[in-house]
N, C-alpha and C positions, 0 to 999 in steps of 0.2 A: 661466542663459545669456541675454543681452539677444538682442532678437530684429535678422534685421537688415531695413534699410530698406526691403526689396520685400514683407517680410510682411504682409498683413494682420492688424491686430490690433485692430480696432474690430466691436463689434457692429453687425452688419448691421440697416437697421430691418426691423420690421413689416412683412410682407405684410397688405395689405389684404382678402385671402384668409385669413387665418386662422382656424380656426373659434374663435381665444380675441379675436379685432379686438375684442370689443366691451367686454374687462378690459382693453383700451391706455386708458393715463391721458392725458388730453387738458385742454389750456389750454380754456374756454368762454368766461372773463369777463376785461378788462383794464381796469385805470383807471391814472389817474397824473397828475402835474402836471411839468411842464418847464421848462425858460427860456422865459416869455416861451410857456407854454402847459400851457392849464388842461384836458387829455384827449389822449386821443392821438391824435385825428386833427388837432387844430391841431398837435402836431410831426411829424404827418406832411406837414401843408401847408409847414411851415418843411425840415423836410429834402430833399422833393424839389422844392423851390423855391430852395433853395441859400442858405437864409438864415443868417445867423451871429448866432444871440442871443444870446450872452457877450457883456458891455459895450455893449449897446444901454440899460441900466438908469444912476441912480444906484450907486456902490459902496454897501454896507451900513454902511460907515465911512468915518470920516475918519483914516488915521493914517498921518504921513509915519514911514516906515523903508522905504529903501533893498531890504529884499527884500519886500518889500508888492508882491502883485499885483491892483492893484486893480479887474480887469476879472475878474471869476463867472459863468457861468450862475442867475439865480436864478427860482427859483419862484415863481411870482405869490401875492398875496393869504395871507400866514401868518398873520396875526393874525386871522385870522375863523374863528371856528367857535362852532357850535351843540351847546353843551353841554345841554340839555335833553333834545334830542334820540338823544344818543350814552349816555342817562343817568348823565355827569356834572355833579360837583357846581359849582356858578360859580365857586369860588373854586378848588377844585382844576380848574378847565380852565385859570385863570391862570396856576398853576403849571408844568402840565402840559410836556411837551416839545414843541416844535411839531411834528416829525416823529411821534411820536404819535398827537394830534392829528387830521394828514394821512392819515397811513395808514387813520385809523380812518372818516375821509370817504371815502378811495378803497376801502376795503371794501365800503361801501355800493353804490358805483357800480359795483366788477366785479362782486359779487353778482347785481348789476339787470341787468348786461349779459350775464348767462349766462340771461336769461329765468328767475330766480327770488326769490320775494320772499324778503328775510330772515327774516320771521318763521315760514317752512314748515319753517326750519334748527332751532330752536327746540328740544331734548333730543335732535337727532341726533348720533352721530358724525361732527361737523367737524372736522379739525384747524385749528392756527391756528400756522404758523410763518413767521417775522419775522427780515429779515437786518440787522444794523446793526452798524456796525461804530464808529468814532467819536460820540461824542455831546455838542456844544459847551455844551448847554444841562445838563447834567448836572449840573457842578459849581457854573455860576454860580447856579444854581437855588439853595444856600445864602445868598449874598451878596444876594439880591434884596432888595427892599420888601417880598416878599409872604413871605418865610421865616416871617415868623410865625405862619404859618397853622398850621404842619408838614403842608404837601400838597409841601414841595419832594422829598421823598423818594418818596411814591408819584407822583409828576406827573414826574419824571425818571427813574425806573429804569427800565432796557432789560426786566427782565423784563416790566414791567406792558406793552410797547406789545402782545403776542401774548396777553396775559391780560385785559385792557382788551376785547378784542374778543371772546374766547370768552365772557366776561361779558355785555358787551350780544347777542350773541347768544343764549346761553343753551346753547352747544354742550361737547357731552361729549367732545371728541376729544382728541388729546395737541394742548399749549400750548407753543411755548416759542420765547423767543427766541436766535438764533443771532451770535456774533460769529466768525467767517472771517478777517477784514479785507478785503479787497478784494473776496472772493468770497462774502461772508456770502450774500448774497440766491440768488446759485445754490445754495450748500449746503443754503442751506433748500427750496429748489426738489427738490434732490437729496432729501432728508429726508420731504419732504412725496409725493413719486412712491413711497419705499420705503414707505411708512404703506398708501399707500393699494392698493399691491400686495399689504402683508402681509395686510391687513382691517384693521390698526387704526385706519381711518377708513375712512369712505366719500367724503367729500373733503375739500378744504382750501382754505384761505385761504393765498395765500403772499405774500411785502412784504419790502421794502426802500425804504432811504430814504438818503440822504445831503443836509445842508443845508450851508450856508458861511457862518456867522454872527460869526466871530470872526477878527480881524485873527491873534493867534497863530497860527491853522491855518495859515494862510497863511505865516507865517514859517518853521514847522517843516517844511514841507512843501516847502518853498524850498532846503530845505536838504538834502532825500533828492532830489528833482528837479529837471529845469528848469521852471520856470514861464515862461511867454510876458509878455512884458510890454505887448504889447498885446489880449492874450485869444485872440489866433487861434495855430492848431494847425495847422502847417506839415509835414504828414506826407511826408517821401520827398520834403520840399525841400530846396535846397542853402539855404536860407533860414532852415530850423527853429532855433528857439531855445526851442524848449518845448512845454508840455500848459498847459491850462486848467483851473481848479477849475470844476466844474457844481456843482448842484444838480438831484437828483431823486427823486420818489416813487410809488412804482411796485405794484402789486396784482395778482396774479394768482386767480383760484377755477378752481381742476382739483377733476376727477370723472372718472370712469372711463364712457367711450364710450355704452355704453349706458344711461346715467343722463342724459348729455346732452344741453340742447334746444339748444345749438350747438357746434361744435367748431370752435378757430382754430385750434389746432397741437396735433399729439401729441407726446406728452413718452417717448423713446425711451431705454430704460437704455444 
């Protein structure tokens, strides 16, 4: 029997009075990169400043067709990264995916923004789960200059971007990457709360990404929605003629309350 509209049917959260407060799984660490911002407090300067960074950029192509929306959110700076570092190999970071890549820099930054160093993670129970749902560079990774490597296969697979990382850290927790579609990155969020409820970790790493590097997205995507054709997002106007493609990459590190050294949001089942 469906229930009806006056019932309550949401879990209540957490009293802060609980004698269990201190097993509530809690966000500590965030990183990410955005339109037109490299952390999150530059989009928080662009959001409550009312700024619009879709099409303030070059498009990433040139390609006239008619459902081409050629105004993105994009992410600053993809092609840089410090493979020595993340210890891979130079030619397989060429190949690599660029959301990959990214995820595996903003790892490092929400780790450091939970006041801890990576390498104290080193043979503990972390998990590592990874939402991504589309991936442009996947396929073209065969077609490339660099195919010859054969780094197009592990430099592009969705499982390696959540095993990539439990690697360079050196953590024993469950690994895995999540595709959802649209809701991958909360699922994995979802995923990564129930681990660390059950004990099968002690915390996690959690990510999501979405990039817009290929003129086809664009088209297919055109074609399940409206795309704006000039980038802006007219919500609950008489004026709306669509959504925007973004870009963005996003990190969370949760731990359970009393492990840690900051707490930005708790994560309520």
């Amino acid at each position: 029997m469906s229930p009806k509209p006056q019932q309550k049917t949401l879990v209540q959260p957490e009293s802060l009075d609980d004698a269990d407060a201190g097993n509530r799984v809690v966000i500590t660490g965030m990183a990410g990169s955005f339109p037109d911002s490299y952390n999150v407090k530059q989009l928080e300067d662009i959001l409550y400043n009312k700024v619009n960074p879709v099409g303030t950029n070059e498009p990433r192509w040139e390609y006239n067709h008619p459902e081409i929306a050629n105004y993105t959110g994009q992410a600053p700076d993809l092609d840089r990264f410090d493979a020595q570092f993340f210890k891979v190999h130079y030619r397989l970071g060429n190949s690599m995916d660029p959301m990959s890549r990214r995820i595996l820099e903003h790892t490092y930054e929400a780790i450091y923004d939970a006041g801890i160093c990576p390498q104290e993670l080193s043979g503990k129970k972390v998990g590592c789960y990874i939402g991504t749902c589309m991936s442009e560079s996947e396929k073209s990774s065969f077609y490339s200059a660099t195919a010859r490597t054969g780094f197009g296969i592990a430099g592009c697979s969705k499982a390696m971007f959540a095993n990539r990382i439990s690697y360079w850290l050196n953590v024993k927790g469950p690994s895995m990457s999540v595709d959802q579609a649209c809701c991958s990155a909360s699922v994995a969020l979802q995923l990564a709360y129930d681990a660390i409820r059950r004990g099968d970790c002690e915390a996690a790493v959690v990510g999501g990404a979405n990039l817009c590097l290929h003129p086809q997205q664009s088209i297919h995507t055109s074609r399940v929605i409206n795309l704006c054709p000039d980038g802006k997002t007219k919500s609950f106007d008489k004026n709306a003629d669509g959504c925007a493609l973004s870009e963005s990459i996003s990190v969370f590190f949760v731990q359970k309350a009393k492990n840690a050294k900051r707490n930005r949001r708790s994560r309520q089942s």
